[in-house]
NUKOLTI-821260 format. One record per residue: residue in one letter; chain; x, y, z of N, C-alpha, C, O in turn. Coordinates in nm, 2 decimals. Each point is the difference from the previous one (the first is absolute). Example, Ala and Ser with C-alpha at 12.3 -4.5 7.8 and 13.67 -1.06 7.14 Angstrom:
BEGIN
[pt 'a', 'A', [1.32, -0.57, 0.78], [-0.09, 0.12, 0.00], [0.09, 0.12, 0.00], [0.10, 0.00, 0.07]];
[pt 's', 'A', [-0.14, 0.11, -0.14], [0.09, 0.11, 0.00], [-0.08, 0.11, 0.08], [0.05, 0.11, 0.01]];
//
This chain:
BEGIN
[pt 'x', 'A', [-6.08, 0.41, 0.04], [-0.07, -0.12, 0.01], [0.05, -0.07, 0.13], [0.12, -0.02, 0.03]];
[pt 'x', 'A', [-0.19, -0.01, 0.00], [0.01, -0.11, 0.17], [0.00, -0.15, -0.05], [-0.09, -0.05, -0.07]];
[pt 'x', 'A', [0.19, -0.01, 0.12], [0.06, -0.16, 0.02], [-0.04, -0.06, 0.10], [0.06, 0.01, 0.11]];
[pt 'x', 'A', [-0.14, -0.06, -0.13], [-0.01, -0.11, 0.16], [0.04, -0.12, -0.05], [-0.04, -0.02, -0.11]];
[pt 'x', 'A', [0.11, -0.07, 0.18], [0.01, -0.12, -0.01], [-0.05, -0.09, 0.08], [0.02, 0.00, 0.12]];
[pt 'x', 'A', [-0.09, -0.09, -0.18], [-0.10, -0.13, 0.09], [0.09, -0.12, -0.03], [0.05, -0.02, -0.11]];
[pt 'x', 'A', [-0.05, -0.05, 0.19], [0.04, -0.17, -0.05], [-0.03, -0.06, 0.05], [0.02, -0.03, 0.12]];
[pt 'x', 'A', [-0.14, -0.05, -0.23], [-0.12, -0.05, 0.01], [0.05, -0.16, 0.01], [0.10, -0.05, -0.06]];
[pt 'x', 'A', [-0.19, -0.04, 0.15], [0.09, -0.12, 0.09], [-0.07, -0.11, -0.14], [0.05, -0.12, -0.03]];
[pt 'x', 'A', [-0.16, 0.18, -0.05], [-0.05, -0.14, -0.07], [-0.03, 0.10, -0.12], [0.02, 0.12, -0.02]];
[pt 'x', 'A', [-0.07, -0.25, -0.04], [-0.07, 0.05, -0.14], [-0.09, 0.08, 0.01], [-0.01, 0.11, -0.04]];
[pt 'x', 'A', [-0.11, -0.20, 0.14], [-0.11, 0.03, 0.01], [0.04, 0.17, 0.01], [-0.02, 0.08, -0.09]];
[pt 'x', 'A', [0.09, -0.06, 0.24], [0.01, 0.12, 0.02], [0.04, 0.10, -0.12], [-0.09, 0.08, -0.03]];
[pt 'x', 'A', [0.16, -0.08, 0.00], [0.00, 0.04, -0.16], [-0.11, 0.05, -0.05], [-0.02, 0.12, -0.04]];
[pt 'x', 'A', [-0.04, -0.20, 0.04], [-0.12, 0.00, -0.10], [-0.12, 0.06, 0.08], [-0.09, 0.04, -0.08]];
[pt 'x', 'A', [0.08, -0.03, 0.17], [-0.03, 0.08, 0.07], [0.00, 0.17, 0.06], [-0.08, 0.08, 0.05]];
[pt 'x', 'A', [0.24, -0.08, -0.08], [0.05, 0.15, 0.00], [-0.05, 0.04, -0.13], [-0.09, 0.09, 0.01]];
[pt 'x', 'A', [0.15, -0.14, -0.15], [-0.05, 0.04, -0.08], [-0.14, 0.04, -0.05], [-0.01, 0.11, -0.06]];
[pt 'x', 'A', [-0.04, -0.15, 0.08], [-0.16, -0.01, 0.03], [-0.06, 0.16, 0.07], [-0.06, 0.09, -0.05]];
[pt 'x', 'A', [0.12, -0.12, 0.18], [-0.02, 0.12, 0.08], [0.06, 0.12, -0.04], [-0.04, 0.10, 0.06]];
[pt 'x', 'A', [0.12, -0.08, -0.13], [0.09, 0.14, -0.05], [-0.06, -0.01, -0.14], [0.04, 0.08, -0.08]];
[pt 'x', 'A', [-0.10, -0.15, 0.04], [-0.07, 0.08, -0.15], [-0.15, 0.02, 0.01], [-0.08, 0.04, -0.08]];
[pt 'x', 'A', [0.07, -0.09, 0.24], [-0.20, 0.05, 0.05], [0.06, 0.16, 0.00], [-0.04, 0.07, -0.09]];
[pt 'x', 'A', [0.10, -0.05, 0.14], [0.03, 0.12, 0.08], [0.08, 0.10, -0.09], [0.06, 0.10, 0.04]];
[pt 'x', 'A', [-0.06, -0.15, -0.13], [0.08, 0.09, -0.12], [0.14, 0.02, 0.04], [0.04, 0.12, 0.01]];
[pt 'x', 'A', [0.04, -0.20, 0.00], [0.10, 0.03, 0.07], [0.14, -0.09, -0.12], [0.01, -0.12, 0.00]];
[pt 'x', 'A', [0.06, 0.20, -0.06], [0.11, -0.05, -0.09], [0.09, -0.08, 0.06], [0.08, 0.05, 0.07]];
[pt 'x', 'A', [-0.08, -0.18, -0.09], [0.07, -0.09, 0.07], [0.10, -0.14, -0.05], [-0.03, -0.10, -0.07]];
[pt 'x', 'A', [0.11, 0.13, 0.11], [0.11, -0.10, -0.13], [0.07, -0.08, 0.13], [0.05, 0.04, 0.10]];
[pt 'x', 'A', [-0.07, -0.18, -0.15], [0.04, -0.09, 0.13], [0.15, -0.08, -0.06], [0.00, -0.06, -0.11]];
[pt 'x', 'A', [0.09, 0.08, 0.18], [0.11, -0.04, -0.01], [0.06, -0.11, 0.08], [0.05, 0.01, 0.12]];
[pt 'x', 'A', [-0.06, -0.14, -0.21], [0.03, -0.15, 0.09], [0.17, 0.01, 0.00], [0.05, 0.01, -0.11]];
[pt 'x', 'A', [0.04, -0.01, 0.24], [0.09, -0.02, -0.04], [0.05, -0.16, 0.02], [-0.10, -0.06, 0.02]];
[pt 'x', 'A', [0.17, 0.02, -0.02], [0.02, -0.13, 0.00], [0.16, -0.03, 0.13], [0.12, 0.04, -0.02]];
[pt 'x', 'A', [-0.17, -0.13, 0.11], [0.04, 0.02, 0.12], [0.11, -0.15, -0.05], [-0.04, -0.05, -0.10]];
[pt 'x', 'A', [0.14, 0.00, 0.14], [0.07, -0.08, -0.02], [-0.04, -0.11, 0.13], [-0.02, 0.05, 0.11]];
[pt 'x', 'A', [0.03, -0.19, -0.15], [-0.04, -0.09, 0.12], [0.07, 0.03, 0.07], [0.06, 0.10, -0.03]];
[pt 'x', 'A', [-0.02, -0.19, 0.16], [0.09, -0.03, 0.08], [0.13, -0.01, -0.02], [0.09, 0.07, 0.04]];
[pt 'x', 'A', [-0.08, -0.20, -0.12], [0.14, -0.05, -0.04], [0.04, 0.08, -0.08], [0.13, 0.00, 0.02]];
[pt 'x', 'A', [-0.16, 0.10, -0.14], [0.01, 0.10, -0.05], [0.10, 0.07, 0.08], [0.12, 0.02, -0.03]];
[pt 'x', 'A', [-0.20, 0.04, 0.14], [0.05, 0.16, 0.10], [0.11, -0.09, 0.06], [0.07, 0.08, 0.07]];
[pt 'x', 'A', [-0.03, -0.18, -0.06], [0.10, -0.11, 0.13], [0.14, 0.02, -0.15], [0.11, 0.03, 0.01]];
[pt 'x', 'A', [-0.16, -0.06, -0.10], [0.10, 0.00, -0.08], [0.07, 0.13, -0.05], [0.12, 0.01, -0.01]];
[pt 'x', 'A', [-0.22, 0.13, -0.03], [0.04, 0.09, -0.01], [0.09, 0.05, 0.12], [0.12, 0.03, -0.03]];
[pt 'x', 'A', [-0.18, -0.02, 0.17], [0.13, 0.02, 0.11], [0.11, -0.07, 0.01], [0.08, 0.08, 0.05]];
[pt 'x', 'A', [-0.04, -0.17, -0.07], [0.05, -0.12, -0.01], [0.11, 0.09, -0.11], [0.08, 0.09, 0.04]];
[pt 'x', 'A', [-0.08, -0.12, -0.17], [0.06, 0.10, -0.10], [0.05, 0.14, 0.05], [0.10, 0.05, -0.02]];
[pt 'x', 'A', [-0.18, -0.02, 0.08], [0.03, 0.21, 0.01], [0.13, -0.04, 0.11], [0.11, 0.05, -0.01]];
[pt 'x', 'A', [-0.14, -0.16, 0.12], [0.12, -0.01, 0.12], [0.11, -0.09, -0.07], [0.10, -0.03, 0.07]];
[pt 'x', 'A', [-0.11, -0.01, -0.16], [0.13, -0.08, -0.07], [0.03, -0.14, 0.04], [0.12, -0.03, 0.02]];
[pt 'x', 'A', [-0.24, -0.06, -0.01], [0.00, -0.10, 0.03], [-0.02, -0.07, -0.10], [0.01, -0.12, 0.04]];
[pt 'x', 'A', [-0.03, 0.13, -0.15], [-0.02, -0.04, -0.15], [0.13, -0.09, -0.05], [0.11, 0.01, 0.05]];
[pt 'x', 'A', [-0.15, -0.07, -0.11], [0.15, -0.07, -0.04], [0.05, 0.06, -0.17], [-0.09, 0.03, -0.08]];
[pt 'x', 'A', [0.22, -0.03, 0.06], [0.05, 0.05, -0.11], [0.05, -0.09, -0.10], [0.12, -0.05, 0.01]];
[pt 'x', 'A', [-0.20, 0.01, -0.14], [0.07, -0.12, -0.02], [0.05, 0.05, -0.18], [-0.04, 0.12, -0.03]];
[pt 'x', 'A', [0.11, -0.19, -0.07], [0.01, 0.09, -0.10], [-0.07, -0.05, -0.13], [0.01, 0.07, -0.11]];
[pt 'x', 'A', [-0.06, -0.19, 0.14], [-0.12, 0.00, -0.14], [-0.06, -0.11, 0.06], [0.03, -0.06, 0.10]];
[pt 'x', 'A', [-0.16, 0.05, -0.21], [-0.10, -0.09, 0.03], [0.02, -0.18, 0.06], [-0.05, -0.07, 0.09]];
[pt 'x', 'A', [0.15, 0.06, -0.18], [0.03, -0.13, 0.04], [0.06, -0.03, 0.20], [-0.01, -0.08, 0.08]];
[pt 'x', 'A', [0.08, 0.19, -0.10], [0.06, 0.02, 0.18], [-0.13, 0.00, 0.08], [-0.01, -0.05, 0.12]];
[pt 'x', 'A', [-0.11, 0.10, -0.19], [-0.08, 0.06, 0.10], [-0.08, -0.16, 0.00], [-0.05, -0.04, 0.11]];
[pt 'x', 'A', [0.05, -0.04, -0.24], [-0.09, -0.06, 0.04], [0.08, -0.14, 0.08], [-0.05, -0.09, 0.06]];
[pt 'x', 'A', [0.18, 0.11, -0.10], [0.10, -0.10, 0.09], [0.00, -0.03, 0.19], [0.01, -0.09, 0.08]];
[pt 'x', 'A', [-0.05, 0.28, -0.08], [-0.01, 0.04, 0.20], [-0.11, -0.07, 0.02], [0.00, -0.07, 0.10]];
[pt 'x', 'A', [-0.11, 0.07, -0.19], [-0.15, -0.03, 0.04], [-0.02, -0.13, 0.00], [-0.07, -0.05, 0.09]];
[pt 'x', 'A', [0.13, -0.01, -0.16], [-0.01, -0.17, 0.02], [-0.11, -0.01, -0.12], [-0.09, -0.08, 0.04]];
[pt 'x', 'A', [0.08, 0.13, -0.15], [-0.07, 0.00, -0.13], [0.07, -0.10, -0.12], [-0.05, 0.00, -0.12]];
//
């Protein structure tokens, strides 16, 4: 079985592909992955390089934050 992967920019498009691969008889299973925002990907790098802070319970943590 052959894999192609599309990543489709909208819904519409979506719905569109889908559409078009069951005109055409064509087995097709659309898999949304889920992309993390910005601040997301800034914070996961941020952690992997060790820039994270280490604190040892909740209360420390919400002490650093000004909570």
């Amino acid at each position: 079985m052959t894999t192609i992967i599309i990543k489709p920019k909208s819904k519409s498009e979506t719905s569109f592909l889908s559409r078009l691969f069951r005109k055409m008889n064509i087995d097709a299973r659309i898999v949304e992955e889920k992309i993390p925002n910005e601040e997301t990907i800034k914070a996961i790098n941020d952690v992997e390089e060790r820039k994270g802070i280490r604190v040892k319970d909740s209360n420390e943590l919400f002490g650093q934050l000004g909570i």
